[in-house]
N, C-alpha and C positions, 0 to 999 in steps of 0.2 A: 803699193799704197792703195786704200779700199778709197773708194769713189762713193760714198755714205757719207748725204750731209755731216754739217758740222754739228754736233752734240754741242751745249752748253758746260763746259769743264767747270769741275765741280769747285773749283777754287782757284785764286790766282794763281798762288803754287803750280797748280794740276795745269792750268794753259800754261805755266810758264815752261814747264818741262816739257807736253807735250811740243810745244814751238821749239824748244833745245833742239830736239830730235828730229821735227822737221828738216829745221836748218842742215842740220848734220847731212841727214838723206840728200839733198837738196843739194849743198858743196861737193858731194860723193862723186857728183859728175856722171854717177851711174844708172841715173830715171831717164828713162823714155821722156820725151818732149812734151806729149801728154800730161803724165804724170809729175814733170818739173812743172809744167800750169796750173793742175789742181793741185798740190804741194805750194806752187806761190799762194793762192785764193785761200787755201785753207790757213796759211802762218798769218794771211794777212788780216783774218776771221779772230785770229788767235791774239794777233796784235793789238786789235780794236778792243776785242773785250779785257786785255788786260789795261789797257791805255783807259778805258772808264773804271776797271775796278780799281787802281792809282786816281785818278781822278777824284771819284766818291769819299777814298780815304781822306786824300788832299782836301778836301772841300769840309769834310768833318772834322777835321785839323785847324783849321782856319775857324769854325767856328769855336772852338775849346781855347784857341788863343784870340779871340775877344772877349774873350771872359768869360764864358758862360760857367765855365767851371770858378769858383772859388779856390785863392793858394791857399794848402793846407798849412794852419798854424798847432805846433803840440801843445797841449792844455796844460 
């Protein structure tokens, strides 16, 4: 597991997989204690950013159902 801050993942998708994988590593039972630490730090980097990029969606959701959109009627 590289010890190279955490990059910003280019999409939820992309952290979401990358943190799959972590996990996986991580349950393997087969990292060094070290490496099970930066593996925790880094899913938990990964967690955050997907927990705001749901967030932001959720929040632009919320405004689309106050209405700011108009229901479409056909002419």
């Amino acid at each position: 597991m590289p010890k190279a801050p955490l990059t910003t993942p280019a999409s939820y998708e992309a952290a979401l997989e990358e943190l799959e994988q972590l996990v996986g590593l991580i349950e393997s039972g087969q990292l060094p204690l070290e490496q099970l630490l930066t593996g925790y730090r880094q899913g938990a980097e990964l967690l955050q950013f997907c927990r705001d990029k749901l967030q932001a969606v959720e929040q632009q959701v919320k405004v689309l159902d106050e209405g700011a959109l108009k229901p479409w009627t056909p002419e």
